[in-house]
N, C-alpha and C positions, 0 to 999 in steps of 0.2 A: 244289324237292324238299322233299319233308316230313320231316324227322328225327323218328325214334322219340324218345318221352321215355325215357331209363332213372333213374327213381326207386334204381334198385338200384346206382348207381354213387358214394349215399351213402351206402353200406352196404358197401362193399366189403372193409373193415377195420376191425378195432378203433378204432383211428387216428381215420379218417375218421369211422365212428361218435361216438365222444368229441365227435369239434371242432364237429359240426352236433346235438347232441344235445339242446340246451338245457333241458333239467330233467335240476338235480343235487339230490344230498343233500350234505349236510355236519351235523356234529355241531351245527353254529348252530341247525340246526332243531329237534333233541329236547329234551322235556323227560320227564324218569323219576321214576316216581309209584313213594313207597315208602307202606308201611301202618309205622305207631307202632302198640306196643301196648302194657299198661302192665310193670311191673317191671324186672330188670336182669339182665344177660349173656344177654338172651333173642336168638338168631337160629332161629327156627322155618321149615321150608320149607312153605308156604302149598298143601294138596295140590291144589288144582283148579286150580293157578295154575304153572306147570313153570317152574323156577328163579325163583321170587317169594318171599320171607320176610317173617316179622313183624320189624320189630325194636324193642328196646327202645332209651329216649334214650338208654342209653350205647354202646348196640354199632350206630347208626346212624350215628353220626362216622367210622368206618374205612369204612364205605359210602359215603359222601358224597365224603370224599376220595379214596377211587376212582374216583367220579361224576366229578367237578372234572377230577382228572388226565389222563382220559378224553376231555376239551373239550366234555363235555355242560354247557351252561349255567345247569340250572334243573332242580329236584325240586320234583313235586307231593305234599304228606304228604296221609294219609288215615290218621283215628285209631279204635283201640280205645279205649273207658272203660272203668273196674274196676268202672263200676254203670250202670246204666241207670236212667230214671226218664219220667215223660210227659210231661214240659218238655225234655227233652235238658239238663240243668242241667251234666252233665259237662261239655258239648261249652263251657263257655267257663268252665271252672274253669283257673285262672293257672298250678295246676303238674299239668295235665293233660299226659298222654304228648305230645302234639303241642308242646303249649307248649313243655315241658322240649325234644321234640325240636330246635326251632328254635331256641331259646338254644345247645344243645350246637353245630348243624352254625355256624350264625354266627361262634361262637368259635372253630371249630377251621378253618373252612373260609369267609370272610368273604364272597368274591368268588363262590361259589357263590349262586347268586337261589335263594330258598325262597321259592315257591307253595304255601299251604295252600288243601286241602277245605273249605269251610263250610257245610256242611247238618246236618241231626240225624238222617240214616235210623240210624246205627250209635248214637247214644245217645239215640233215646227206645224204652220198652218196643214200642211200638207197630211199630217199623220203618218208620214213616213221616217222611217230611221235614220235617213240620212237625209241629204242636200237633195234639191232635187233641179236638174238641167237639161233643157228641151224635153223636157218629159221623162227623165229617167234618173238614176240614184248617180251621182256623182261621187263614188265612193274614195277616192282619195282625199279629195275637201272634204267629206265629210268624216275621216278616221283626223283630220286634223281638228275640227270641230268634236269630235268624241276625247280627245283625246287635252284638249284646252277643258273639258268636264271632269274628267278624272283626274285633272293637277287641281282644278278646284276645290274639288273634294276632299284630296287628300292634303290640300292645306286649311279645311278646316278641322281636319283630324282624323278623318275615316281611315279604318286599320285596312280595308279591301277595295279596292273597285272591281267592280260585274261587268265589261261591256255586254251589254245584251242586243246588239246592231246586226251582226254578222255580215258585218263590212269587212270585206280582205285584208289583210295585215293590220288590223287594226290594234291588234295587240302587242306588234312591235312597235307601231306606233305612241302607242301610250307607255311600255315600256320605258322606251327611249327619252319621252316628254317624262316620264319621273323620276327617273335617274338624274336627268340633266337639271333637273330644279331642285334636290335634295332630297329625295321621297324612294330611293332607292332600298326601304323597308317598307313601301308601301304595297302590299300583293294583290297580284289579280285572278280575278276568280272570272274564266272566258265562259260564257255560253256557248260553248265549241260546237254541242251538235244540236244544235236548236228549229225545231221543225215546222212551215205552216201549216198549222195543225188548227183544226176543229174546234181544240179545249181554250181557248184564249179569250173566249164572247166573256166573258164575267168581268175578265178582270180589265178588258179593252175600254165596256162602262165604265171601270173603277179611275181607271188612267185617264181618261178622255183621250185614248188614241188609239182609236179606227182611224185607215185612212181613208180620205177624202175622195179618193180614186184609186182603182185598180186593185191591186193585192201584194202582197212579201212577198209573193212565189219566188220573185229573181234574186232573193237575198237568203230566205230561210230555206231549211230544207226542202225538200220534198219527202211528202209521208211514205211514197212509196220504195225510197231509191235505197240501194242496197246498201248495208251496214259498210263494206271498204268505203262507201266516201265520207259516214260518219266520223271512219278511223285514221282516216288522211284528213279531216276539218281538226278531229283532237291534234292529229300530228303535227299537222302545222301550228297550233297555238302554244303547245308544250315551245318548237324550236320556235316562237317569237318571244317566248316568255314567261307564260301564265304558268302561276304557282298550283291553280282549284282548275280543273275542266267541269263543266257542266250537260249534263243531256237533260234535255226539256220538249216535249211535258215527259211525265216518267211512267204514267203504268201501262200506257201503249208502247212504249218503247223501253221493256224491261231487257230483252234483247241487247238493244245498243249499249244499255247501261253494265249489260254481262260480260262484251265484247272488252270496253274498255278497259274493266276492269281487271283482264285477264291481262291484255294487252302492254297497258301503261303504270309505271310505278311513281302515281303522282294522284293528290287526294282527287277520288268522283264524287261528284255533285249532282243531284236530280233534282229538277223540281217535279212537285207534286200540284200541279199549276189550277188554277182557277174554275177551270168547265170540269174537270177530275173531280174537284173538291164541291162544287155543287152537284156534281151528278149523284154523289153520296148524300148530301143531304138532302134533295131530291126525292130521292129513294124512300129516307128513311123518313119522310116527313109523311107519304103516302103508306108508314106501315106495311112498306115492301122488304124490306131486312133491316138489323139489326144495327141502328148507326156505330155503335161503337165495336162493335163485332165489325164490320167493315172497314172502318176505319183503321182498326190493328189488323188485320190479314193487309191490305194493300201498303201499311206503312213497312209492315214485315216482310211483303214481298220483294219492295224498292230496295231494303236493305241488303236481302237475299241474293237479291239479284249483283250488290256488288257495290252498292252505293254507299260511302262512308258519311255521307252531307242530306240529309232530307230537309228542303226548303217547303215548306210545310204550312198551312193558315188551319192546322190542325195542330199546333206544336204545343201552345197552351193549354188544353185539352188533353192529349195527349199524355203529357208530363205528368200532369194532376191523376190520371188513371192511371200510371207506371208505380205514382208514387203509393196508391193504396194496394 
């Protein structure tokens, strides 16, 4: 006699749902990107960005240790400069807002890990990543100017640097620049397969870096191009160094994120980036679905998909609904 399969008899309950479910979230996963910006008592709410703020180095330590108490493990900074210039010269000035940031959250909050940004789109006039000469990315000068950012950093304490440029070897680059200053426990977490993508309008307001001309095309990926050169962009960052790979943004590109993680035996990283995270509340602000219902199917899919890292401006939230 042939018995019916019933797939639906692991569905039958909550319960039973839970215990065959296998992809969970937990707070181990998030990391929460805040923006520094420069001056004091500033918390600004960031308009394109629904409950995101600016903060300054002194009003980001009661953030932080909210962060912490929370069980989120780790904040990604992203900084404003008080000047701009065509070198990015702020982005690795010692008592620049970020800097100052990571000295204050260290001291007030030790056990919390600080990941910093390291690119120049917010401090060169240009809003490009890198240098720019006769009109075009100068990308060796500027993995040496990336790379004078991440030794700053990490001597004011930061446990990680991000480059987020995808400037060519940049990550042997900074490698090398921290080893040779002492910082040879200092890890990097690369934006390896980072796309110019669509989803970035929110947070590009948040940053103030649009550029001023033209577009990433010749730097960031291409949305359309086939996953081997995502996996040759990880490969090459693993052999320059980087401890974390990154693919960015993440639910259009759950794919890449599947690929690596088959592939490479080294933590994945996604972000769940800016135009993602408002497209969701978006949605759900028009009563078109169910924000927090949305919100855990797409955090659960990144996971799914292979993602050990969810960089997330849903992590606080998140957390607080894991926990009841």
């Amino acid at each position: 006699m042939n018995l019916p399969i019933r797939m639906r008899r692991l569905r039958a309950s909550e319960s039973m749902r839970r215990l065959v479910r296998g992809v969970g979230l937990s707070a181990d996963n998030f990391v929460y990107p805040l923006f520094v910006c420069p001056g004091t008592k500033v918390k600004k709410p960031i308009e394109s960005m629904e409950n995101c703020f600016h903060f300054s180095p002194d009003m980001i330590i009661e953030e932080a240790k909210e962060i912490f108490e929370l069980g989120i493990p780790a904040v990604l900074l992203f900084g404003l400069p008080e000047r701009k210039d065509s070198t990015g010269s702020a982005a690795f000035d010692d008592n620049g807002p970020v800097q100052q940031a990571i000295r204050n959250i260290k001291k007030a909050v030790p056990q919390l890990l600080v990941i910093t940004d390291v690119c120049l789109c917010a401090y060169t006039d240009s809003g490009h990543c890198g240098i720019i000469k006769d009109n075009k990315i100068d990308n060796d000068a500027s993995c040496e100017i990336l790379a004078k950012t991440a030794l700053s950093h990490a001597k004011a304490g930061a446990d990680v640097v991000a480059p987020s440029d995808m400037m060519d070897a940049r990550v042997g680059v900074i490698r090398k620049t921290l080893d040779e200053n002492g910082f040879a426990d200092t890890a990097i977490m690369a934006y390896s397969a980072k796309y110019a993508s669509a989803f970035y309008g929110p947070f590009r307001d948040a940053a103030q870096s649009s550029p001023v001309f033209g577009d990433r095309k010749t730097y960031q990926m291409d949305a359309a191009c086939s996953a081997k050169q995502a996996m040759r962009e990880i490969e090459l960052d693993i052999a320059e160094g980087a401890d974390i790979v990154m693919v960015k943004p993440a639910i259009a590109y759950l794919d890449i994120i599947y690929q690596a993680k088959q592939r490479f035996d080294v933590p994945i990283a996604a972000y769940y980036v800016s135009g993602e995270y408002m497209m969701i509340n978006a949605a759900a602000k028009q009563n078109l679905l169910d924000r927090k219902a949305a919100v855990f199917e797409t955090l659960t899919a990144i996971k799914r998909a292979g993602a050990d890292i969810i960089i997330t401006y849903f992590a606080k939230e998140a957390v607080k609904w894991i926990a009841k």
